[in-house]
N, C-alpha and C positions, 0 to 999 in steps of 0.2 A: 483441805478439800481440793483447792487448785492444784496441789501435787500426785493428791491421788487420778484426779483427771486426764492432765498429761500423762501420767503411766498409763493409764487405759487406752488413752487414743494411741501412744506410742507402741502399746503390745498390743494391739487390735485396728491396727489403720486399716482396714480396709472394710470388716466386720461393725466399727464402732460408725464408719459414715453411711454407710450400708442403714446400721438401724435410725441415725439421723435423717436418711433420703427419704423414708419411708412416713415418718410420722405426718410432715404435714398434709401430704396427699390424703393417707387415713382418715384424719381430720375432716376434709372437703369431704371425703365418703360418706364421714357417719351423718354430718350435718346436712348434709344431699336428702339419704336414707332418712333422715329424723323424722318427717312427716309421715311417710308411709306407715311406720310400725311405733311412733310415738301416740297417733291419732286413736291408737286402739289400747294403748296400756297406759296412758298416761297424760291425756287429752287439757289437762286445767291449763299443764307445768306448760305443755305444748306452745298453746294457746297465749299465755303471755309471754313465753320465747319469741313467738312471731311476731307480736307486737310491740316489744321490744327491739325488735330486729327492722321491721318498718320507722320505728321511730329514730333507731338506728341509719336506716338509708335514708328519710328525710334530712338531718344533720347532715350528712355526706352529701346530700342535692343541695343544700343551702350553704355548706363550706364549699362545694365547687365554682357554686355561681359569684359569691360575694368574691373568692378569691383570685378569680376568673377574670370581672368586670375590675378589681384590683390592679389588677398585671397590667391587665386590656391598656389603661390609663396610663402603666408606666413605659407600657410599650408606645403608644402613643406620644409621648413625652419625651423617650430616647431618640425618638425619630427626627425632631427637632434641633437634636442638639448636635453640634458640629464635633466628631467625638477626636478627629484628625486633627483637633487645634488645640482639643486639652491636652491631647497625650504630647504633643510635640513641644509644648511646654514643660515637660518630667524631663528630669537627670537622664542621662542614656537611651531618650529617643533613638537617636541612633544605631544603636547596639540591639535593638530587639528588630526578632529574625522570628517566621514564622511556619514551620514543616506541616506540611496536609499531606496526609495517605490516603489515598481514595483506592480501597481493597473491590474489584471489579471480578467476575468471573461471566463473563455468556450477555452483557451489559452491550448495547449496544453504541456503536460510534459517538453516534447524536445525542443519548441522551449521558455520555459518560460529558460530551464537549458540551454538552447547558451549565455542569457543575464547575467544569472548567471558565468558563467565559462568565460566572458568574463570580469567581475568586479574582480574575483579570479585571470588570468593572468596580471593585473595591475604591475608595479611596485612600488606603491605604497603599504606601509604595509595592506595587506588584513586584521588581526587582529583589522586595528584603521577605519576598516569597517561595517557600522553596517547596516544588508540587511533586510526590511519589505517586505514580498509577500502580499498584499492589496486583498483577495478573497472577492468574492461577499458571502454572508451566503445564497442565496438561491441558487448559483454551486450545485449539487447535489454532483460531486467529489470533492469538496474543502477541506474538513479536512481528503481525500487519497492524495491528490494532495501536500496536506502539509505533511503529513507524510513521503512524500517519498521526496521529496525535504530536508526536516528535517536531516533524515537520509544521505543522502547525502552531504549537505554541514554545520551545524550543526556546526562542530569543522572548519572549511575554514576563519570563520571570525571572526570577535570584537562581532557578535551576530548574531543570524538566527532566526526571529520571522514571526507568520502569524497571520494574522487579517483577521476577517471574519467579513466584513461592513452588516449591517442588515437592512432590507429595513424598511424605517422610512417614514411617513407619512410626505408631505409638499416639502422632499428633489424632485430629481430630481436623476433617476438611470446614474450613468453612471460616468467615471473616476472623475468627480471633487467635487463631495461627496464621494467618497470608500476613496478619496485619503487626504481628509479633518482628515475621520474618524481614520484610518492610521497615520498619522501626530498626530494627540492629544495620539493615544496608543501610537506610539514613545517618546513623550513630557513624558508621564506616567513612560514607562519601564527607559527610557536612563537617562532623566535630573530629573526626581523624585526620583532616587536611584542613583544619580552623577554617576553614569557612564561615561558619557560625560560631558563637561563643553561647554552650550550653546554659552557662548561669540567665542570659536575656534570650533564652528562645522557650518557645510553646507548640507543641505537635496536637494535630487535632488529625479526629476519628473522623473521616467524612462519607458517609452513605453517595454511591454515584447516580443520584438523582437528587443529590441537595442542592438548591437554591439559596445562596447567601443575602440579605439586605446588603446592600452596598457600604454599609458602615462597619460590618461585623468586627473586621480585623483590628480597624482603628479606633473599638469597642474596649477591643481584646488586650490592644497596648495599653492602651489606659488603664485599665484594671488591673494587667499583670504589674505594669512601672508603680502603680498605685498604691499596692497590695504591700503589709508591711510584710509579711512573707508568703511571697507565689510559689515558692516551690514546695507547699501543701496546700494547693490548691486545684482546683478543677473550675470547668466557667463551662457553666451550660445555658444554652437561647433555648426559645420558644420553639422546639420541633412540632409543625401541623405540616396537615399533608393535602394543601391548597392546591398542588402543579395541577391538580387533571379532577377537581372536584366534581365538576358537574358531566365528566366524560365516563363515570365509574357509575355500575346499577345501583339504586334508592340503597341496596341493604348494606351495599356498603358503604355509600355516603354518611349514613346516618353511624356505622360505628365509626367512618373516619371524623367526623363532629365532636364526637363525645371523645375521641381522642389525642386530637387536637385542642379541645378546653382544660383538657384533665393537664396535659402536657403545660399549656400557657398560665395554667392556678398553677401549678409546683415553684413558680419563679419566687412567688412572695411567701412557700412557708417552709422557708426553714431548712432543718434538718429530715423533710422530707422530699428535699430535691436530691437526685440520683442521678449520674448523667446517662445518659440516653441516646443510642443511638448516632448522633452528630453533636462531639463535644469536643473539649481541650485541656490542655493539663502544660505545666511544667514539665518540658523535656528533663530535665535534669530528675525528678521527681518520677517519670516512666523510668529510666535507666538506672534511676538507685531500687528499683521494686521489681526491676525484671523482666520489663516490657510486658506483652502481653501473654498472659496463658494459653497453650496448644492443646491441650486437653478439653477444651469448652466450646462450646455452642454459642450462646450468651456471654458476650466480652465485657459489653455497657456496665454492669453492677460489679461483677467481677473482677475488673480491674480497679473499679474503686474501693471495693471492698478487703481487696489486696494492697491497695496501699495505705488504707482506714487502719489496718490492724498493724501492718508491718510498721505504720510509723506513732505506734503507742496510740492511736486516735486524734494525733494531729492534723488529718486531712479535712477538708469539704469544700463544698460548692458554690461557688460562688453564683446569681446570675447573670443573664447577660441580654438586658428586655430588651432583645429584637426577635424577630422571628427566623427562622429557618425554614424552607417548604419543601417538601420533598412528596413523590407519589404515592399513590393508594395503588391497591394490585390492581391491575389490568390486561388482558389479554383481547387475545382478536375474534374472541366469544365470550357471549355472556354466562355463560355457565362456567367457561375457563377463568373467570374475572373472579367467580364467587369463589371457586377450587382455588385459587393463587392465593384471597383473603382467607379463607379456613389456612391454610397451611402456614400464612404468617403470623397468623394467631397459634396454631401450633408450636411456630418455632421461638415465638415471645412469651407461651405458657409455661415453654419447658424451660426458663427462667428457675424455675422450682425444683428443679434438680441441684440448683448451686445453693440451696436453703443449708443444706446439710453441711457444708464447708463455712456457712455463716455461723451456724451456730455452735461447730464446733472453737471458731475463733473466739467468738463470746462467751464459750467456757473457758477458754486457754490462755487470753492475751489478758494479764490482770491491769494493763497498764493503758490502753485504754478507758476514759472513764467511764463511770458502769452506767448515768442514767443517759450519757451521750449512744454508748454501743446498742445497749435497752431499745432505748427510739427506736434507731435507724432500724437495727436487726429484726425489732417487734415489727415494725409499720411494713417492712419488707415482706416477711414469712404473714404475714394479716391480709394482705394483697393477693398474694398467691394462695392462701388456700382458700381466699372467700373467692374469687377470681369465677370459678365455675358454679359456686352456691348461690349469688345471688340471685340469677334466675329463679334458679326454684323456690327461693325462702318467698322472694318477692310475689311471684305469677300466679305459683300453685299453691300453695303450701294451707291459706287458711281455706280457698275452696277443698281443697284435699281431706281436711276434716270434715267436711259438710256430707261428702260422697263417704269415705270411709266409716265414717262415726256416727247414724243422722239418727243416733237414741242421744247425744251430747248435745247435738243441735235443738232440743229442747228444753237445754237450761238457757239460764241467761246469757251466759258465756259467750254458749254455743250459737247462738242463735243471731246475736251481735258481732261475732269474730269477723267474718266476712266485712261488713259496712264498717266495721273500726278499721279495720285493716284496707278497704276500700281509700275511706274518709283521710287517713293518712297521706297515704301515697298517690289522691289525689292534691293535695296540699304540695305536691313537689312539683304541680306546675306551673307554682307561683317560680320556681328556681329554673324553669325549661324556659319560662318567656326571655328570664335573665340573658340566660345562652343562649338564645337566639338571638337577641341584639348583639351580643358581645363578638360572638362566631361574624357576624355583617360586617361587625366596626372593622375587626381584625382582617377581614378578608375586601383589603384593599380592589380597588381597579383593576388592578393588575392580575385576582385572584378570583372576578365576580365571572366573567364566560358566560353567562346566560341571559336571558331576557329578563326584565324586572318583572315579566309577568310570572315568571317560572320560580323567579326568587323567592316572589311573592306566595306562592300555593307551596316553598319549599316546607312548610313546616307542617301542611297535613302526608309528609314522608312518615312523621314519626306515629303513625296510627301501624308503621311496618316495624315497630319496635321489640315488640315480644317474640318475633318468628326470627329478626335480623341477631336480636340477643343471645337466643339458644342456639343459631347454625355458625354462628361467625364470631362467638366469643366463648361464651357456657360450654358448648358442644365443644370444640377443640383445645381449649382446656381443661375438662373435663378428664378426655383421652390421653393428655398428657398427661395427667397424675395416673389414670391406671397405668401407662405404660412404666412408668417410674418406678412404682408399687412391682409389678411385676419384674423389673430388673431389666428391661427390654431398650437399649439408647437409639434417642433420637438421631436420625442422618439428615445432614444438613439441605434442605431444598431450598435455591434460587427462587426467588421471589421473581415472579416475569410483571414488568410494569411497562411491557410496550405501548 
């Protein structure tokens, strides 16, 4: 069977991922559609689908919260700990070296120099740091942009370089070519002229509006020196996006909350933590796997997924319980604010285009193990296609029979489906109180910005959650599976978080 597989994909590559790209989008479709034309042919079957599927997102509100206030605690606890006095007691303290790409295009001076001066207040040796700023070469300001950062922090670190990625024919614009190109200059300047010794170094993916805890680095050594083998590994923090919380309109604070909880439960389960965004890995481990792919959108999964498979399923994730902060979209209108969050959820939906290369790996590589690639591959392609559907299963779906079906609404069923369905997913807010203490705990002094009185009334925001769910999650997810579906690729758009 795995022979006959690889022949297929081998004389149909481009046909065979074509009908893989398609299917889970489909999927989102039909289970969209199911209420509509389920309500009138098949109403019982309906009917305990929905309830099943509420009882289903209750479990999912109550694994969020418990694992949420979990982390909350461990993160809490890291922060305590002096992480600069463990690692410097490991073999080869010394020898570990630490490369940051901060891939920037249209990114302004200021808030590219917060992620900088947030890497420089480290207690780790800034010196055994070595910082790439990733410009696009078609920036029109990119080599000012560099000169004055240059100047700036220059003498700060172990080294201050800028790379101006040049738009290449075939590639795909947008962080996971700039950061590919970045990566091989790094490999050239550091480990070409020993500067660093690839076996003790770590390259991390940095978003240029991340904020580090002051401990991260010295998190980072410890873990990597720790680790009985780091160079199958990945180390991902708590990314939430605290910078400009209360400076962002209610609809999108409230999906930045829920995405920032979801992000800080992944620490404690498992084989369901993916790095994200602002992560790190074993240099040695990017350069044996390829660096990063130029044909994608979505690098975060992708690149893990690429080294899950290439190396028989040897890879994963480690945590790393502090937080990271970075911003929500924002613009210099409110309506430009809402437009920036649809588009970023746009460009984190179409996540769902790389399904098709995951599962063609999981038919192909027998050598990873099956219930380990199962997990990750399942939980992945489960995310993405329910991504857009839970709106609807949740909001509409038993009202929808009421209206469409109301000769059903006179059995018992029918008549009760509603208040069951109510009666559930009121029960999930026993798992919203959770998270809203826990979102408090986590969102330090440093993260609060507003009056206590304001803090205080923050939680009747989420009465804006059924309109904030379908424009700024459901809805542009939604469009990125039909665009998918229809063959139609996403173009990379700059997220403006002025």
């Amino acid at each position: 069977m795995h022979a006959l597989l690889v022949k297929f994909f081998t004389r149909y590559p481009r046909k065979s991922i074509r009908l893989l790209e398609v299917i889970p989008p489909l999927i989102s479709l039909f289970l969209i559609s199911l209420p509509f034309w389920g309500a009138i042919y098949f109403p019982v079957l309906l009917s305990y689908f929905i309830i099943f599927f509420n009882m289903y997102w209750l479990y999912k509100s109550l694994n969020l919260a418990a694992c949420s206030f979990i982390s909350g605690r461990k993160i809490k606890e890291a922060e305590r700990i002096d992480w600069l006095a463990r690692a410097q007691i490991l073999s080869n303290f010394s020898k570990i070296k630490h490369v940051i790409i901060i891939p920037t295009y249209q990114e302004s001076i200021a808030k590219i120099k917060e992620t900088i001066e947030s890497v420089n207040a480290q207690t780790f040796p800034a010196k055994n740091i070595f910082i790439f700023i990733a410009f696009e070469e078609r920036e029109k300001d990119a080599k000012e942009k560099s000169k004055i950062l240059s100047a700036e922090f220059k003498n700060s670190f172990g080294g201050f370089y800028s790379t101006f990625h040049p738009d290449t024919p075939h590639e795909i614009k947008g962080k996971s070519s700039n950061q590919a190109y970045a990566g091989r200059e790094a490999e050239k300047i550091l480990i070409g002229k020993n500067l660093i010794d690839i076996d003790y170094s770590t390259i991390s993916s940095v978003d240029a509006d991340s904020i580090f805890d002051k401990q991260f680095f010295a998190y980072l050594s410890y873990k990597f020196l720790s680790a009985p083998n780091p160079y199958y590994l990945f180390w991902q923090s708590a990314n939430v996006t605290y910078n400009n919380f209360w400076q962002v309109p209610s609809f999108i604070r409230i999906i930045s909350f829920f995405g920032s909880l979801w992000r800080i439960s992944l620490l404690v389960q498992g084989l369901r933590l993916i790095p994200n965004s602002v992560y790190s890995l074993s240099f040695k481990l990017l350069k044996d796997v390829g660096y990063w792919d130029t044909d994608v959108i979505p690098e975060d999964y992708r690149i893990f997924f690429k080294a899950f498979f290439k190396t028989g399923g040897k890879v994963s994730v480690e945590p790393i319980f502090l937080k990271t902060s970075m911003d929500s979209p924002k613009s210099k209108t409110y309506f430009r604010s809402l437009l920036n969050k649809y588009q970023q959820e746009r460009r984190w939906s179409w996540g769902i285009s790389d399904d098709a290369i995951y599962l063609k790996w999981w038919l192909t590589v027998k050598e990873a193990p099956f219930f380990k690639k199962t997990y990750i591959v399942g939980n992945v392609i489960l995310d993405h296609v329910l991504w857009p559907v839970n709106w609807y299963i949740i909001t509409i779906s038993a009202n929808l029979i009421v209206f469409l079906n109301p000769v059903f609404t006179r059995t018992s069923l029918g008549y009760n489906l509603p208040r069951m369905s109510g009666f559930i997913l009121t029960l999930c807010l026993f798992a919203l109180f959770v998270l809203i203490y826990v979102d408090f705990d986590m969102r330090s002094k440093r993260y609060q910005g507003a009056s206590k009185f304001r803090q205080f009334i923050f939680p009747l925001e989420f009465v804006l959650m059924p309109i904030s769910g379908f424009f700024l999650s459901s809805l542009p997810a939604l469009v990125s599976h039909l665009q998918l579906i229809i063959g139609k690729r996403l173009e990379y758009k700059v997220t403006d978080k002025s």
